[in-house]
N, C-alpha and C positions, 0 to 999 in steps of 0.2 A: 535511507537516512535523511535527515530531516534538514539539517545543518543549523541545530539548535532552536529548532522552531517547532518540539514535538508537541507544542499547546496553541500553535495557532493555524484558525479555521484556513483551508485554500494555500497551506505554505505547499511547496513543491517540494516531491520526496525525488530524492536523487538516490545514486550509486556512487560512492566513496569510499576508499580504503579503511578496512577492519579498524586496524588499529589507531586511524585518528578516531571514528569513530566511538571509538573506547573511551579515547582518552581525553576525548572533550566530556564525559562523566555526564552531560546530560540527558545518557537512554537512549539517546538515535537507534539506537542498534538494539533496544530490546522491544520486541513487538511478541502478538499471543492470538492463536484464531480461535475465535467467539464462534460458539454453539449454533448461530445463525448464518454463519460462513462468511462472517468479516474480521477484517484483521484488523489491531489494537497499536495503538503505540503503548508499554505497560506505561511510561512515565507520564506519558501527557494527554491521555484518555481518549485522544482521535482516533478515525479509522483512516486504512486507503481506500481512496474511492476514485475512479475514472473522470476525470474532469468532463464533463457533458456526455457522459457514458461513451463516447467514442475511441475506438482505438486505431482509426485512421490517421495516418503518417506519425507512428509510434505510438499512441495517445500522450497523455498526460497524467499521472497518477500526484495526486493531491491529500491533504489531510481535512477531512469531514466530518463533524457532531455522528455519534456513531447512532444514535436513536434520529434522529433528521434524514440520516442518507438512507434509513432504512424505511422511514417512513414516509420516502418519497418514492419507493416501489421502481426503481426504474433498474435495481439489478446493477446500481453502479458502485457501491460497496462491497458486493457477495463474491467471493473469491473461490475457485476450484483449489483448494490447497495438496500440495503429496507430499510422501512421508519425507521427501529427498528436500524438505525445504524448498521448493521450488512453488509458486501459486501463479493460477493461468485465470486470467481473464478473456472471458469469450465477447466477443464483437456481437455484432447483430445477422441474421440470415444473411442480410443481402449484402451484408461488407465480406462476410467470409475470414474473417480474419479474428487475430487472437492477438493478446500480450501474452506475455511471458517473463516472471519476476522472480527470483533469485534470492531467497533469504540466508542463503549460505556464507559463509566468514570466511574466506579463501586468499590465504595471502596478506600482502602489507596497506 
């Protein structure tokens, strides 16, 4: 979720309860994965994308020009997505490590 910032470049996407989410009406909460493996906000045309492609000490998931972060080739937009709602972003070889993000509506 976006915290009402689903149209601006670099806002910080956070975890927030479902239903404010909803109920602030402006789309936090609806996102779509694109054919080239990045995720959409539907309302405010951004994607997520890894803030300096790092997911060392949790990363940082941000909102990114969804043609820019792809055309910058660094694999920080492209998301592994599963059917359970769930999208995993993979770290680099030598960090070993992963994110782990949660599309699922579970609760208040």
């Amino acid at each position: 979720m976006t915290a009402g910032n689903v149209d601006v470049e670099g806002a910080e996407v956070s975890v927030e309860p479902c239903l404010a989410a909803v109920a602030a009406g402006d789309g936090r909460e609806l996102w779509q994965s694109l054919p080239n493996g990045q995720i959409s906000n539907v309302m405010g045309k951004k994607c997520l994308a890894l803030r300096d492609n790092a997911v060392s000490d949790g990363g940082s998931v941000v909102l990114m020009d969804c043609d820019q972060a792809a055309k910058a080739g660094d694999g920080s937009s492209i998301w592994e997505t599963q059917g359970s709602g769930v999208a995993t972003k993979k770290g680099s070889v030598a960090k070993g490590s992963e994110l782990t993000f949660s599309f699922l509506c579970q609760g208040n």
